[in-house]
C-alpha positions as a Markdown table, in Angstrom:
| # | Residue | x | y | z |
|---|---|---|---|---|
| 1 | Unk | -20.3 | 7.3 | -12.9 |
| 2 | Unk | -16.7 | 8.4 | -11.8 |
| 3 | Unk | -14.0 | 6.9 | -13.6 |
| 4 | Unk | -10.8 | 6.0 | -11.3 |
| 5 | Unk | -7.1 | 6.4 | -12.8 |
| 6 | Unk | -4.4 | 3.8 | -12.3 |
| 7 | Unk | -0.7 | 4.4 | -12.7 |
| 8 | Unk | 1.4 | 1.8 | -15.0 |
| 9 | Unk | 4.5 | 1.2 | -12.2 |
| 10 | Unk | 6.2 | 0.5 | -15.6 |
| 11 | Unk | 6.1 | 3.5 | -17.7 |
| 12 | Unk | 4.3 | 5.5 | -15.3 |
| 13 | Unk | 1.1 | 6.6 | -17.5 |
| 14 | Unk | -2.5 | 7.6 | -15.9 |
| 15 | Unk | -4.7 | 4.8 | -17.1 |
| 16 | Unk | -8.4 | 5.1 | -17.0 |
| 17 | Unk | -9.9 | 2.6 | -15.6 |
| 18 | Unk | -13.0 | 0.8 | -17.6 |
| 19 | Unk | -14.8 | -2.2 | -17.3 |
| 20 | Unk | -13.0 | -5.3 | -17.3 |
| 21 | Unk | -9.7 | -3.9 | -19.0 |
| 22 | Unk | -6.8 | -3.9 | -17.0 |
| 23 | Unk | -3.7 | -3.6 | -18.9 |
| 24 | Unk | -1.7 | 0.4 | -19.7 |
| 25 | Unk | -2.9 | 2.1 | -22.6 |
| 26 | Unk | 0.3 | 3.1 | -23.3 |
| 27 | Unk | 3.2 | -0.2 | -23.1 |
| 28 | Unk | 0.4 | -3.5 | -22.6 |
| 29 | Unk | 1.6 | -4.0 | -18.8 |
| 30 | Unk | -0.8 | -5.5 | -16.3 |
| 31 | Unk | -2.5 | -2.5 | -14.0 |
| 32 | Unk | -1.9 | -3.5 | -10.3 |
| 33 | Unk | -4.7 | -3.5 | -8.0 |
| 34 | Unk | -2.9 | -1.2 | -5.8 |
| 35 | Unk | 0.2 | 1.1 | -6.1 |
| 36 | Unk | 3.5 | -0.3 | -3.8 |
| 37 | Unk | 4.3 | 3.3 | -3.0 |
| 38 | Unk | 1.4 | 4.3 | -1.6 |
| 39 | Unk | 0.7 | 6.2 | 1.2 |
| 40 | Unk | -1.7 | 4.3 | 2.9 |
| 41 | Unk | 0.5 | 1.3 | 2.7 |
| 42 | Unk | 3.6 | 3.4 | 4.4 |
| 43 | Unk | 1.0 | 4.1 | 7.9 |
| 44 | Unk | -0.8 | 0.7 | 8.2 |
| 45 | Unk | 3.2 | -0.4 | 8.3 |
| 46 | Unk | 3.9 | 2.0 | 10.8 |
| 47 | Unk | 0.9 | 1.8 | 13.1 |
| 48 | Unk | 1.4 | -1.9 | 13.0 |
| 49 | Unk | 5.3 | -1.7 | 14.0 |
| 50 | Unk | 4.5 | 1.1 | 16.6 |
| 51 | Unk | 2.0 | -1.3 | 18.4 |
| 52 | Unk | 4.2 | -4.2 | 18.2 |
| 53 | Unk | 7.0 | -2.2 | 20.0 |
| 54 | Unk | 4.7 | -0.8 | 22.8 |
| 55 | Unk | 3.1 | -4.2 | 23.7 |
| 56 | Unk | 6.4 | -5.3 | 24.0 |
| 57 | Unk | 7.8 | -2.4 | 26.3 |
| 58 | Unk | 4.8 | -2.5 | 28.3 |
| 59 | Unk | 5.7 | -7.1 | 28.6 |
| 60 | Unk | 9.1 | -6.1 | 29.2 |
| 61 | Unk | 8.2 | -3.6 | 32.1 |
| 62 | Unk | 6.5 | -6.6 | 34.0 |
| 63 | Unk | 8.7 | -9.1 | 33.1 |
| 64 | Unk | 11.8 | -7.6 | 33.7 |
| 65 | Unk | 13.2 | -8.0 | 37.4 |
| 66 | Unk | 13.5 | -4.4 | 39.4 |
């Protein structure tokens, strides 16, 4: 079984995480399910946005008169 490590976002320690238990071992704090500054996180945004901005160029070029 692998165990996965959570960091505490507020005292920053590597939790283990097992079974049921989701609070730091270190200062009591909830774990959260998944870090805010996380990579993963930063490209969904971007892909998203990046989309969003070409469907709109590509409206705009139709709409637009010439």
């Amino acid at each position: 079984m692998s165990q996965t490590t959570k960091t505490c976002l507020f005292c920053q320690t590597e939790n283990t995480c097992e079974g049921e238990k989701n609070q730091c071992q270190h200062c009591g704090m909830e774990l959260p399910d998944k870090h805010p500054n996380d990579r993963n996180t930063g490209v969904r945004f971007f892909f998203k946005a990046f989309w969003l901005i070409a469907l709109f160029c590509i409206v705009m070029v139709f709409y637009l008169p010439r």
